[in-house]
C-alpha positions in Angstrom: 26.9 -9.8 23.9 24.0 -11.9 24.9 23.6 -13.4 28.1 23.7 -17.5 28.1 20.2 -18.2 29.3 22.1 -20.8 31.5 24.5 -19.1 33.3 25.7 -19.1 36.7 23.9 -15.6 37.6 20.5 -17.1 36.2 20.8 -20.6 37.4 20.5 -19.7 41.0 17.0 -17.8 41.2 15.9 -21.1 40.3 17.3 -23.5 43.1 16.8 -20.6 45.5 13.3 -20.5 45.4 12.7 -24.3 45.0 14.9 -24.6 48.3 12.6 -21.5 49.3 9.6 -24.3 48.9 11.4 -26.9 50.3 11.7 -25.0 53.7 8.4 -24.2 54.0 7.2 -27.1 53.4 9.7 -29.0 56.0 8.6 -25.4 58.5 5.0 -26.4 58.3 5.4 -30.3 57.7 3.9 -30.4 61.7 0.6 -29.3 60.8 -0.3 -30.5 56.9 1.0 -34.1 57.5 -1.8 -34.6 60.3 -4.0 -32.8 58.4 -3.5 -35.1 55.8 -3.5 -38.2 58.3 -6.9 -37.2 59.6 -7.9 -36.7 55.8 -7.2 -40.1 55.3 -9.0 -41.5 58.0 -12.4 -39.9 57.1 -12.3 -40.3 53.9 -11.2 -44.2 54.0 -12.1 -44.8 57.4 -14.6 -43.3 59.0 -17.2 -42.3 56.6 -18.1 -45.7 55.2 -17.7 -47.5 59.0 -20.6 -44.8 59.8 -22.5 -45.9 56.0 -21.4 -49.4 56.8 -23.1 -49.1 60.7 -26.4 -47.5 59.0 -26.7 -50.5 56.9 -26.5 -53.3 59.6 -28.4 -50.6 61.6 -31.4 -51.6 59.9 -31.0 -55.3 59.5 -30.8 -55.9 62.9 -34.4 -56.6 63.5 -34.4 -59.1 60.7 -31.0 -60.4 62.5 -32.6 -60.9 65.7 -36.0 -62.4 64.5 -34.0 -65.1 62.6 -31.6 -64.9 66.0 -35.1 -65.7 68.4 -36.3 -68.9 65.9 -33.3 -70.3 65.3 -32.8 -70.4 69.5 -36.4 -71.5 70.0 -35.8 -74.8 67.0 -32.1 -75.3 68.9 -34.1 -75.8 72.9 -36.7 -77.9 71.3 -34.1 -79.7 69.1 -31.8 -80.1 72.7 -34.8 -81.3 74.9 -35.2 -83.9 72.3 -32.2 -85.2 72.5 -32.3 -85.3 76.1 -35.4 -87.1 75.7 -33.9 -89.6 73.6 -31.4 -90.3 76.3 -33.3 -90.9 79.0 -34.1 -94.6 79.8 -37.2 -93.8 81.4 -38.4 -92.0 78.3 -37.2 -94.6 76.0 -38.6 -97.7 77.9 -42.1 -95.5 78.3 -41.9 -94.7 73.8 -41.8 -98.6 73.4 -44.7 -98.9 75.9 -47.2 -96.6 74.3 -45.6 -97.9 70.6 -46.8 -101.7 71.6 -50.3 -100.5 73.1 -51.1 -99.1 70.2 -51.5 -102.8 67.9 
């Protein structure tokens, strides 16, 4: 008589070795699970902060050129105004204004 395919001497080869798997995987779970934690972080992480650091890298000097005018308008802009606020600067503006007719 043949053998059910599904029987209790068959069954067990089966579990066995997936719980066979199972243990190694939980025996070495120490070392692959940082391994994949350090995986993740250069590929997701790392890499394109580096790509990402190239990038601005090489706009700086652009950066800093805009950076250097834009400071030079604001202290012109800023003695200006302090001009404009002093009485003696203002009362000396309408002198030369009415000398001029």
């Amino acid at each position: 008589m043949a053998q059910d395919p599904l029987t209790p001497s068959t069954n067990r080869a089966a579990p066995e070795a997936v719980r066979g798997v199972w243990r190694s995987a939980l025996h070495w779970a120490p070392v692959w699970i940082p391994a994949l934690l350090l995986a993740q972080i250069l590929l997701l992480g790392l890499w394109p902060a580096l790509a990402r650091r190239n990038v601005l890298d090489a706009l700086a000097p652009q950066v800093n050129e805009r950076f250097q005018a834009t400071q030079a308008e604001y202290d012109s802009l800023q003695m200006q105004e302090q001009a404009w606020r002093d009485p003696m600067f203002l009362a000396r503006y309408r002198r030369s204004l009415n000398q001029g007719r």
